[in-house]
N, C-alpha and C positions, 0 to 999 in steps of 0.2 A: 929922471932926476930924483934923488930923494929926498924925503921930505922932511923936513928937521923942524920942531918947536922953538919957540919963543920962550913959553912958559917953562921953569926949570922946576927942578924936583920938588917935593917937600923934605926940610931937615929932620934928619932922624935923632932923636936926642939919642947921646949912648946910656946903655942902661948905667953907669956907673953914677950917671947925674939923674936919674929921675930920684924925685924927692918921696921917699917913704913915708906913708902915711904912719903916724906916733900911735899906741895904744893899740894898734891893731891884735889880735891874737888870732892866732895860725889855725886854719881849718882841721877839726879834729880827723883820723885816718879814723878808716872805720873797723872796728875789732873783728869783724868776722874776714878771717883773710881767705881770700880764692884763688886757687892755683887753675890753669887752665891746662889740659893737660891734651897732644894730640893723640885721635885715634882711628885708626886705617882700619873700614872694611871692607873686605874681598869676598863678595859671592863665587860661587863657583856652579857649572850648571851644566849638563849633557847638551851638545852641540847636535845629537839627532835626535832623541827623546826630551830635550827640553825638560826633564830632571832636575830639582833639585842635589846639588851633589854635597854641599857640604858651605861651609862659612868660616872664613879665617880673619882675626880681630885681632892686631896689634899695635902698636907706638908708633911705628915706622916701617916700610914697607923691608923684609927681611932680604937681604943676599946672598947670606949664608947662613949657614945652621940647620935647625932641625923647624919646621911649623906644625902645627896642631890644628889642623880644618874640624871644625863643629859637623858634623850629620845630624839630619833629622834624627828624632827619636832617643837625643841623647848618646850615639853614638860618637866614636873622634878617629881620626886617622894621622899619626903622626908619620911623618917620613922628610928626609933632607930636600933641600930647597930645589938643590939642581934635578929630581925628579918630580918637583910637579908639570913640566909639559909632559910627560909620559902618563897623566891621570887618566884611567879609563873609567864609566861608568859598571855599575856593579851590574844593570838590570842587561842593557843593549849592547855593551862592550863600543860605546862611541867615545871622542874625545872630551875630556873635560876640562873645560874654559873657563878664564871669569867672565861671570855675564854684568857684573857691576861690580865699581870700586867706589867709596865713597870714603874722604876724610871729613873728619867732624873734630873739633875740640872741645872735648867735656870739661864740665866745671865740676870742681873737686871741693867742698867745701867743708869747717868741720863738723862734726855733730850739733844740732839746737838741742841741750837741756830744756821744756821747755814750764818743768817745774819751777824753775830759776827764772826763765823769760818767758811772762805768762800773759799774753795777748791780752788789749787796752782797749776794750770796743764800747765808744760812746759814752752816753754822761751817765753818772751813777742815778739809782733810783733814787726818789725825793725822801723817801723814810732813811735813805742809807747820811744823805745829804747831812738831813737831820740829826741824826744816830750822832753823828762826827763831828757835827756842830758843839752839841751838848757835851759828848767825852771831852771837846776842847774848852770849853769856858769850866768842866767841871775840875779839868788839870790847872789850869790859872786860876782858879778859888772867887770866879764872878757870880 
C-alpha cells in the first residue's frame, strides 16, 4: 500500500512577485577575466622496453590530421594520425602505446602589470603615518 502525506508542499512564490530589495547595487564583475581552456595529454611509451617515447599535447584529442609527439631531448616527430598504431620504438623496435592520457583545463589569464598593481602588505610605518599626517594638515593650511 502506498504511503501518501497529509502535510502538503510549501508554496513557492514565483520569482516575478519576490519583492526586490531598493538601493541595492550589483556585485562588481571582476576585471581580471579567465578563460579556461581544455588540454589533452598523451604519453606514449615502449610496450617492451618501457621507454619513454615521446608526448603529444593538444585541445582535443585529434582524428585527423597531422600530430606532433614531443621526444626527450627536445626532439619531435610529426606524422598523420592514422599512423600512430604503427609506432615503433627507436632503441628495441617494440610497439609504442599511450601509457597515459590526462585532460586538464588550464587557466588563461591576462598579464599582471605589476608596476600599476603594486601589492598592499600591512600597515604603513609610524614615521610614514606621520610624514602624511603633516603633508595633510600642511595642504589645508592648520
Amino acid at each position: 500500500m502506498p504511503q501518501t502525506s497529509s502535510r502538503t508542499p510549501p508554496l513557492m512564490t514565483p520569482p516575478h512577485e519576490i519583492p526586490l530589495a531598493e538601493n541595492v547595487e550589483p556585485t562588481p564583475i571582476s576585471s581580471r577575466k579567465v578563460r579556461r581552456v581544455p588540454r589533452v595529454t598523451v604519453e606514449f611509451g615502449c610496450l617492451m622496453c618501457a621507454r619513454e617515447f615521446g608526448v603529444l599535447v593538444c585541445a582535443a584529442l585529434p582524428v585527423a590530421g597531422v600530430v606532433r609527439i614531443e621526444q626527450p631531448g627536445g626532439f619531435h616527430v610529426e606524422l598523420p594520425v592514422d599512423r600512430l598504431p604503427s609506432l615503433r620504438c627507436g632503441t628495441c623496435g617494440g610497439s609504442v602505446l599511450p601509457s597515459e592520457v590526462t585532460r586538464e583545463e588550464v587557466r588563461v589569464e591576462r598579464r599582471i602589470n605589476w608596476a600599476e598593481d603594486r601589492p598592499r602588505r600591512g600597515r604603513p610605518p609610524k614615521w610614514l603615518v606621520e610624514q602624511r599626517r603633516r603633508d595633510a594638515a600642511g595642504r589645508n593650511g592648520f
